[in-house]
C-alpha positions in Angstrom: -9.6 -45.2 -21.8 -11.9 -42.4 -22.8 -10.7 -39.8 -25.3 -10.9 -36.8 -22.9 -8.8 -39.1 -19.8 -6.0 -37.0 -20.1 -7.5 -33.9 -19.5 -9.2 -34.8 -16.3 -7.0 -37.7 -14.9 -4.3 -35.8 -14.1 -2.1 -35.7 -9.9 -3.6 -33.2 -7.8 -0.3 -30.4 -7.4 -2.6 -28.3 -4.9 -1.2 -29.4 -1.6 2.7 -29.0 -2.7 2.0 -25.3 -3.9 0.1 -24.7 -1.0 2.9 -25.6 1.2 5.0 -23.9 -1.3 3.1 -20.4 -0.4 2.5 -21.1 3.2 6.2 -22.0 4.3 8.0 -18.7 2.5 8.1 -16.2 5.1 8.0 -13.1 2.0 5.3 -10.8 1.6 2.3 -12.3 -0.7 2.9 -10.6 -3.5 6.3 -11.6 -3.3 5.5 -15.2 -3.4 4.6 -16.5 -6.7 7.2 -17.7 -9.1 7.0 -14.0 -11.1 5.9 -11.6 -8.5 8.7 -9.5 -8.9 8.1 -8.8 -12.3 4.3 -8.5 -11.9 5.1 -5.6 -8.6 8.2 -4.3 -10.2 5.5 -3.8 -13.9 2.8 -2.2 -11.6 5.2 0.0 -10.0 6.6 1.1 -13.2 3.7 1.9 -15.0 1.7 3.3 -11.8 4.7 6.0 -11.5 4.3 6.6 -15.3 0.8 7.4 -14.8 1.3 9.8 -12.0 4.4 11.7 -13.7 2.1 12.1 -16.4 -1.2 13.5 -14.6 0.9 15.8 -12.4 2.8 17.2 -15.1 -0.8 17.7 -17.3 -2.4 18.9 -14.0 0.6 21.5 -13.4 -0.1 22.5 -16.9 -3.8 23.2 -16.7 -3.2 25.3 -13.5 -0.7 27.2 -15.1 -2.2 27.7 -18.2 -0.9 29.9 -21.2 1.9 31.9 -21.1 
C-alpha cells in the first residue's frame, strides 16, 4: 500500500449523483444540495446592484439642485 492510496483509491460516487440530478423534476439551478442559497445570494445582491445604479443614474440626470 502506497503512501498516496488513499487519495486515489477511493468508490466512484458519480453515477448515484447523477441519478440524484437526473431524477428531480426542479429547475437546474434548483438542484444542488445549496441552490437556494446560491439563487436566493445572486438575487440579492443582483437587486442591490441595480437599486444602486438606478438611484446614481437618477442622480446624474438630475444633477444639482
Amino acid at each position: 500500500m502506497g503512501l498516496f492510496t488513499p487519495l486515489y483509491n477511493l468508490p466512484n460516487h458519480v453515477p448515484e449523483k447523477q441519478r440524484m440530478y437526473q431524477n428531480d423534476a426542479r429547475n437546474i439551478i434548483f438542484r444542488g444540495p445549496r441552490g437556494r442559497l446560491y439563487v436566493g445570494g445572486f438575487t440579492a445582491l443582483f437587486a442591490i446592484g441595480m437599486i444602486g445604479t438606478t438611484y446614481g443614474s437618477f442622480q446624474l440626470v438630475k444633477g444639482k439642485d
